[in-house]
C-alpha positions as CSV (number, residue, x, y, z in Angstrom):
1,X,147.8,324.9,137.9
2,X,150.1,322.4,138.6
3,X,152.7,321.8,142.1
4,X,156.3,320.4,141.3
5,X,156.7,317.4,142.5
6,X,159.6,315.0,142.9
7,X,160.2,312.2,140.4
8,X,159.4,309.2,142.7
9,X,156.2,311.2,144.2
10,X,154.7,311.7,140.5
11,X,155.7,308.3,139.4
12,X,153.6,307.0,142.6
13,X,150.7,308.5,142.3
14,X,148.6,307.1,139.4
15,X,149.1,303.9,141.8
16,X,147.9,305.9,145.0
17,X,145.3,306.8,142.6
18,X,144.3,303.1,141.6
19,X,144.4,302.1,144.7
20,X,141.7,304.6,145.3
21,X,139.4,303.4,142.9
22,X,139.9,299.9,144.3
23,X,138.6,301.0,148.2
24,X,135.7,303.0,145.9
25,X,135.0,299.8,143.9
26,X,134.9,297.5,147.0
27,X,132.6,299.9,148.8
28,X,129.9,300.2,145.8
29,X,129.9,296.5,144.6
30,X,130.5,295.1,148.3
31,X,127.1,293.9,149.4
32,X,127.0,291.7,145.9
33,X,129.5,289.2,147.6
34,X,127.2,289.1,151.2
35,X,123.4,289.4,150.3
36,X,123.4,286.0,152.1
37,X,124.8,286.9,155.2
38,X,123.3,290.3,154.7
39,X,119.7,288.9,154.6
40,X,120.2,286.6,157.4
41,X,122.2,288.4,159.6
42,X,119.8,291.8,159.4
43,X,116.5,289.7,158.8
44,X,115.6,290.8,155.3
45,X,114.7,289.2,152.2
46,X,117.6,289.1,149.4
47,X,115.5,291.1,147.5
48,X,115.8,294.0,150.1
49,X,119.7,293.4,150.1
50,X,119.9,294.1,147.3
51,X,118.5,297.3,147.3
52,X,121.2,298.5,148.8
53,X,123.3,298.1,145.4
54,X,120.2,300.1,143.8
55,X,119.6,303.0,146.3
56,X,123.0,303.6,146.7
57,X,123.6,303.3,142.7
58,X,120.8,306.3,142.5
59,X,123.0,308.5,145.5
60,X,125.8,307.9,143.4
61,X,124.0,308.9,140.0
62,X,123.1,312.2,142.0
63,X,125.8,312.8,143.8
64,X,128.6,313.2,141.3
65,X,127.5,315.4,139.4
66,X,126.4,318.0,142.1
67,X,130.1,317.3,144.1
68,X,131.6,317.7,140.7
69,X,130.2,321.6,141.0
70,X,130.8,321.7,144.6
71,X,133.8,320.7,144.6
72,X,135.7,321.5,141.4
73,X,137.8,324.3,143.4
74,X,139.3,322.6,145.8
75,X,142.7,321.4,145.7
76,X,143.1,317.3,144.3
77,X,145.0,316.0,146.9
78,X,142.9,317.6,150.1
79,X,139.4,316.3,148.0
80,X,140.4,313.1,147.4
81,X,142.2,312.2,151.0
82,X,139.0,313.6,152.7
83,X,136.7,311.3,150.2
84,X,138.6,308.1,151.4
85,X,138.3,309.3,155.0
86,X,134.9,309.4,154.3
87,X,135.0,305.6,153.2
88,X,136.9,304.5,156.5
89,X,134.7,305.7,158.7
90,X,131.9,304.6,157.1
91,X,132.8,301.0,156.3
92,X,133.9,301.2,159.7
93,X,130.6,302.2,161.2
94,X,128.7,299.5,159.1
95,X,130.2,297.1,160.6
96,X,128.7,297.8,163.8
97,X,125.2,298.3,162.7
98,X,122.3,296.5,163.9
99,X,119.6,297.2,161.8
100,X,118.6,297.1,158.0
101,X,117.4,300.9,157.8
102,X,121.1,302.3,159.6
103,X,123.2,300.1,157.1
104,X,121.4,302.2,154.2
105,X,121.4,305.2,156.2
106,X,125.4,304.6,156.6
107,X,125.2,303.8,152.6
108,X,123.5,306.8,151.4
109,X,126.3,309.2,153.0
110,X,129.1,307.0,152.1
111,X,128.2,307.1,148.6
112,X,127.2,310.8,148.8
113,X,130.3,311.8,149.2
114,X,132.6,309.1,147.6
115,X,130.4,309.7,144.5
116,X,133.2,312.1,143.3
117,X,136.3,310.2,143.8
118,X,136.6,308.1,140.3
119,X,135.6,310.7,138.3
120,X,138.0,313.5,140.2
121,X,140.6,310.7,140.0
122,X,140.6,310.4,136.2
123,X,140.6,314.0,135.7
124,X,143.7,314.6,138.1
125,X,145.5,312.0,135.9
126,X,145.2,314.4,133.0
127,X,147.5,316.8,135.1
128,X,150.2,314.6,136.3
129,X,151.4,313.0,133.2
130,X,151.9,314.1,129.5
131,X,149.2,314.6,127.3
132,X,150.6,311.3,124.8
133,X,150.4,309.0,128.1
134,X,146.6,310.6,129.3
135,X,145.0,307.5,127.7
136,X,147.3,304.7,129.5
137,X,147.1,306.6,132.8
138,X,143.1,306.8,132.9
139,X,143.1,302.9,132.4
140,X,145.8,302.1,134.7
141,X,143.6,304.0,137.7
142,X,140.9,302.7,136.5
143,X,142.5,299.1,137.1
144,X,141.3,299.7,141.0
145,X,138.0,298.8,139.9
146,X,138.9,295.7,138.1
147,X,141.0,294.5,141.5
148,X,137.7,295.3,143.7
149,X,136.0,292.6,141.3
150,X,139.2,290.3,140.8
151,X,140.3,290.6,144.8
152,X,137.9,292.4,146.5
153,X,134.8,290.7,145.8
154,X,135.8,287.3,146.0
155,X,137.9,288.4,149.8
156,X,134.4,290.0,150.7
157,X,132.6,287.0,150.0
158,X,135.2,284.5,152.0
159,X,135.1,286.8,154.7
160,X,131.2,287.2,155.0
161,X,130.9,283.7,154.5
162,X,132.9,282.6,157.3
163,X,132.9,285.6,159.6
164,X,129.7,287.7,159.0
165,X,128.9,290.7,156.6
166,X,130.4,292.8,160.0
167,X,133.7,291.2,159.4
168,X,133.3,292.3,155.5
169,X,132.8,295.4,156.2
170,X,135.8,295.8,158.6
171,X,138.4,294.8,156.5
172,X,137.1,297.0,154.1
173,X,137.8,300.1,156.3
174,X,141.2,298.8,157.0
175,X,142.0,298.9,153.0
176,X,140.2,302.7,152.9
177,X,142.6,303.7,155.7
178,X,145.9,302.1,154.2
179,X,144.6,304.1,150.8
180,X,143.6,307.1,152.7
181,X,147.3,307.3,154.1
182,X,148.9,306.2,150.2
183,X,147.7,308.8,148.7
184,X,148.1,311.8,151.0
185,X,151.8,310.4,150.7
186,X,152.2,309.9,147.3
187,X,149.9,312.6,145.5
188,X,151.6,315.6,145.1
189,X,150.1,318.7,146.2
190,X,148.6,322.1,144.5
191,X,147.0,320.4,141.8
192,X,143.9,322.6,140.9
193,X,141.7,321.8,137.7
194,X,139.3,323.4,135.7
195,X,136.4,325.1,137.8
196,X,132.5,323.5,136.8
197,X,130.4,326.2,136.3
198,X,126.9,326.5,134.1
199,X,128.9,327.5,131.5
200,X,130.8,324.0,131.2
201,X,127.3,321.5,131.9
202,X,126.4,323.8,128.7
203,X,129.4,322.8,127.0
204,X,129.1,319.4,127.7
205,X,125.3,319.3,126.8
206,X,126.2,320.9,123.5
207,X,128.7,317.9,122.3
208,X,127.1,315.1,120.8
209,X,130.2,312.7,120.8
210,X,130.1,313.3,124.8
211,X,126.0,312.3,125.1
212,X,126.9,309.3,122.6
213,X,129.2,308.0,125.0
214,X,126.9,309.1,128.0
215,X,124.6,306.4,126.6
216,X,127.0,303.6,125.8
217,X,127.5,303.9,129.2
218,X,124.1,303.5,130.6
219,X,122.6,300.8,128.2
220,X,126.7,298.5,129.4
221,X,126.1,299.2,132.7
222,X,122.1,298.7,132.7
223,X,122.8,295.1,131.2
224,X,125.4,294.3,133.1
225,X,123.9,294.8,136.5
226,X,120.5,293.3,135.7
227,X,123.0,289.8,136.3
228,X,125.3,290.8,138.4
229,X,123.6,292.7,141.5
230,X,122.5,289.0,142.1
231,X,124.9,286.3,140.4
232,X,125.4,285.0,143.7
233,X,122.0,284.1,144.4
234,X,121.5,283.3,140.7
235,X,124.3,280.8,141.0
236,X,122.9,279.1,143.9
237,X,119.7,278.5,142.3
238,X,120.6,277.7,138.8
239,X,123.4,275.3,139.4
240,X,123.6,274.4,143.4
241,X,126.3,276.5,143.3
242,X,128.0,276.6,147.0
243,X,129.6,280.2,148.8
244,X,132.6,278.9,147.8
245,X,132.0,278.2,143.7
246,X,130.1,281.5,143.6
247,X,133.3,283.1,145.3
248,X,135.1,281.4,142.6
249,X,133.2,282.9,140.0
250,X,133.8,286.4,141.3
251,X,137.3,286.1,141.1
252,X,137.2,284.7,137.6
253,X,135.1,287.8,136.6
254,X,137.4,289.9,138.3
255,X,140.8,288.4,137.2
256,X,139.6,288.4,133.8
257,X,139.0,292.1,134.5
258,X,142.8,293.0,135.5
259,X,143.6,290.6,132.6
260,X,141.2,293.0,129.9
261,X,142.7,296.1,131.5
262,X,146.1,295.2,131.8
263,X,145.7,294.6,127.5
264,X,143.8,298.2,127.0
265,X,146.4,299.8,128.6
266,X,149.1,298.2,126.9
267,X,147.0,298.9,123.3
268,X,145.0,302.0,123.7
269,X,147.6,304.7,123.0
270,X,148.7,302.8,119.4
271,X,144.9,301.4,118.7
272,X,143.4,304.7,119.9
273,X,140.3,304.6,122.1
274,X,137.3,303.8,119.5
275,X,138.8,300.4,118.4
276,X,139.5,299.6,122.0
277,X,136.4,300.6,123.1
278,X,134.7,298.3,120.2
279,X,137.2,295.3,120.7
280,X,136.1,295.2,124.7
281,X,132.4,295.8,124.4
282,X,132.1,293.0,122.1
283,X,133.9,290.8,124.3
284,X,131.7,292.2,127.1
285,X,128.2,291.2,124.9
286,X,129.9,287.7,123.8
287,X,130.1,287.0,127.6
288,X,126.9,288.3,129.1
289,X,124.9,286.4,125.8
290,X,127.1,283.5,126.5
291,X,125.6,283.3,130.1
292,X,122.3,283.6,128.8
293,X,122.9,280.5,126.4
294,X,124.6,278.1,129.0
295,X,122.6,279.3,132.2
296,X,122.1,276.2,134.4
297,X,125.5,274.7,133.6
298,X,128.0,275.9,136.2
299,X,131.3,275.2,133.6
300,X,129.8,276.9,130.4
301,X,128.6,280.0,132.9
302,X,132.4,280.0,134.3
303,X,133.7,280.5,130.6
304,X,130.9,283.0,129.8
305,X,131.9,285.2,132.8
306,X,135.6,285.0,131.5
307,X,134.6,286.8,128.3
308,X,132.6,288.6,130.3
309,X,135.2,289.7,132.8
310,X,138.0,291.0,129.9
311,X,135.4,293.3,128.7
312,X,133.5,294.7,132.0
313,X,136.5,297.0,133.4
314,X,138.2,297.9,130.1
315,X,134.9,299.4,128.6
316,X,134.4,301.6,131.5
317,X,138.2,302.7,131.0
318,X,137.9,303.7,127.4
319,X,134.6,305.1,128.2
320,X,136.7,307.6,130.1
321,X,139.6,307.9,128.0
322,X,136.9,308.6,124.9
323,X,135.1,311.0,127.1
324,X,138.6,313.1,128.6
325,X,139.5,313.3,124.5
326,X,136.3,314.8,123.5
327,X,136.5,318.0,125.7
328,X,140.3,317.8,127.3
329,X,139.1,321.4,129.3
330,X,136.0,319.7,130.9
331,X,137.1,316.6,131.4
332,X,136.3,316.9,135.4
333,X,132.5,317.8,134.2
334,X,131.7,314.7,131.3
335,X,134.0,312.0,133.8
336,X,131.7,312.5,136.6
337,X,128.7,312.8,134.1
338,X,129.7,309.4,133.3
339,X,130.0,308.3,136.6
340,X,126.7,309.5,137.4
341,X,124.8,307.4,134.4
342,X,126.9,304.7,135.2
343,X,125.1,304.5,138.0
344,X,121.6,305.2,136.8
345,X,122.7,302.0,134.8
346,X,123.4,300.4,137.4
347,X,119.9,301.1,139.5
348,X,118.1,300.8,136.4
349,X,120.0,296.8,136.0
350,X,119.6,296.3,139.8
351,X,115.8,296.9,139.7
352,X,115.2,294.9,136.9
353,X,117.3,292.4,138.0
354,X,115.7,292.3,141.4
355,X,111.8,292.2,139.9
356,X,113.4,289.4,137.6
357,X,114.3,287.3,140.3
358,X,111.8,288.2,142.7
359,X,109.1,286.4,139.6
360,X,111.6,283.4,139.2
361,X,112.5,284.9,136.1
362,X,115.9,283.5,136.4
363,X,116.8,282.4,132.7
364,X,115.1,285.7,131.7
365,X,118.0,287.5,133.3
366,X,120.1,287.2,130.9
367,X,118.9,287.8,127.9
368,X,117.5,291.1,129.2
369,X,121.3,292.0,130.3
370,X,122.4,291.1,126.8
371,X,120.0,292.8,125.1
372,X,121.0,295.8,126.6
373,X,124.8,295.4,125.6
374,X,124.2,294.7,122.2
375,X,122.2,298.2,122.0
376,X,125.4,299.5,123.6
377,X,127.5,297.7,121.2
378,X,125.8,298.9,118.0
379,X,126.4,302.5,119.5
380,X,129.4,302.2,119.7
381,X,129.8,301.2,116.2
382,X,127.9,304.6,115.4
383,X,130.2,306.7,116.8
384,X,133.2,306.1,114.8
385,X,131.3,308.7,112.4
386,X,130.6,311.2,115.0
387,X,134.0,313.5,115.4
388,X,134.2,315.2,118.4
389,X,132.4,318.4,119.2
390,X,135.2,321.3,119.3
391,X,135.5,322.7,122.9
């Protein structure tokens, strides 16, 4: 069931949307761009800063799914106003923390609850546009993610840098409350989707194209985060790389993000979403085995990470736009499935990451990341012959 809704207010609100994704995207991969200042300034070892990228990658794995069933019912705009609220007052509140255990206390519930904002954000695109423009849509809110890495990350890291993770933190519930407000503006109201019941995670088990693309996911995301929950301090130690070149690195990653996005949108409705999807992961395994290679020389990294970065965001896009197409009706149910191995991938990269670098494994790193892409690569190459399971 859909609201009427005035020309300007439905032309707004995939960017109320994005901008969404982008307060979601700064409050998951935040505490990449401050382990330094988070260590210090809580008294922690790295190692146990990072661990807030892995425990609160597991809440998320858990929690979209379940608030995906919970919440299916309730009307778009009320769910996803409330889920940014959430993120206000919780970035808020971690700025004022004074210990390690209530930061990941603060964590835990954040991500609890703003597990279901991405993938209730993709679906409600599939309700405010027409079907032929569902594929471009999808990508363009998914575009907040590639600003948390392009802007977000390398802001966070200036901030903490200079002014303290507290600081990072703060601004970070200033951007959740500007969103919160955007989109209870712009997105119009009454929009209701498809309810989640047993009958639909049935539905959803029973398509193989959907499970294909449930593992892309997972093996992308696995590799990927094995290097990136700790580039900074992989930086530092591999090249002598300052706060300021490992901010710059960030925002290479993350520009080259918007820049990869910007394309799949542009291309994705001629090209369709399979030869999208294999044009970007293959970019994304050049990049992450082209950090392997050059690892110790800060330049060669640099133009590693800009392959890397055009495929990162636009293969999590086309994940989604592949995933919306196999099962239109459940789309709600497989988007937040998605989301939910997303993050097992990234817990599962985190952890190995984190034993990695705890052993001085630090060359080691990468070839385990791109060993895992590759394996995501090569299944994506698979599934051009799989057709999609009927609904």
């Amino acid at each position: 069931m859909e609201a009427p809704a005035a020309p300007a207010e439905r032309r707004f609100a995939p960017t109320a949307l994005m901008l969404g994704n982008f307060v979601t995207g700064c409050s998951v991969i935040g505490p990449a761009g401050m382990l330094g200042e988070l260590s210090e300034g809580l008294g922690v070892s790295i190692h146990d800063a990072g661990l807030l990228i892995t425990f609160g990658a597991v809440m998320l794995c858990v929690g979209s799914p379940v608030t995906a069933w919970l919440t299916s019912r309730i009307e778009r705009r009320t769910l996803l106003v409330a889920t940014l609220a959430v993120f206000t007052v919780t970035n808020a509140a971690s700025a004022l923390v004074s210990s390690y255990a209530v930061l990941l206390a603060l964590r835990l519930i954040m991500l609890a609850i703003g597990a279901l904002y991405t993938p209730q954000a993709a679906g409600t695109a599939s309700l405010i546009v027409p079907v032929e423009k569902r594929g471009s849509t999808i990508a363009y809110i998914f575009l907040g993610w590639s600003l948390a890495a392009a802007v977000g990350l390398p802001l966070i890291t200036f901030i903490a840098s200079r002014y303290g993770f507290r600081a990072a933190y703060g601004a970070i519930g200033v951007v959740a409350f500007s969103s919160c407000l955007l989109l209870a503006w712009r997105l119009p109201g009454g929009l209701l989707g498809e309810p989640v019941d047993l009958k639909t995670w049935a539905s959803v088990g029973r398509n193989r194209m959907i499970l294909l693309l449930l593992l892309i996911t997972t093996l992308q995301m696995s590799g990927q985060f094995v290097v990136f929950t700790f580039m900074g301090p992989l930086l530092a130690k591999l090249t002598g790389a300052g706060p300021d070149a490992i901010g710059l690195m960030f925002a290479i990653y993350g520009a080259c993000g918007f820049v990869g996005i910007a394309i799949a949108t542009r291309i994705v409705d001629r090209w369709g979403a399979w030869k999208t999807s294999l044009l970007f992961t293959s970019l994304l395994f050049a990049g992450v085995a082209g950090w392997a290679l050059s690892a110790g020389h800060y330049g060669f990294m640099a133009a590693s990470v800009v392959v890397w970065g055009l495929g990162f965001a636009s293969t999590n896009s086309m994940q989604q736009v592949r995933l919306v197409a196999a099962a239109p009706p459940h789309a709600s149910a497989s988007v937040s499935l998605n989301t939910s191995v997303l993050y097992i991938g990234q817990a599962a990269g985190s952890a190995i990451g984190a034993v990695l670098y705890a052993r001085e494994l630090l060359y080691a790193s990468g070839y385990v990341a791109a060993g895992f892409v590759g394996l995501a690569l090569l299944t994506v190459i698979y599934t051009r012959r799989i057709p999609a399971a009927k609904s």
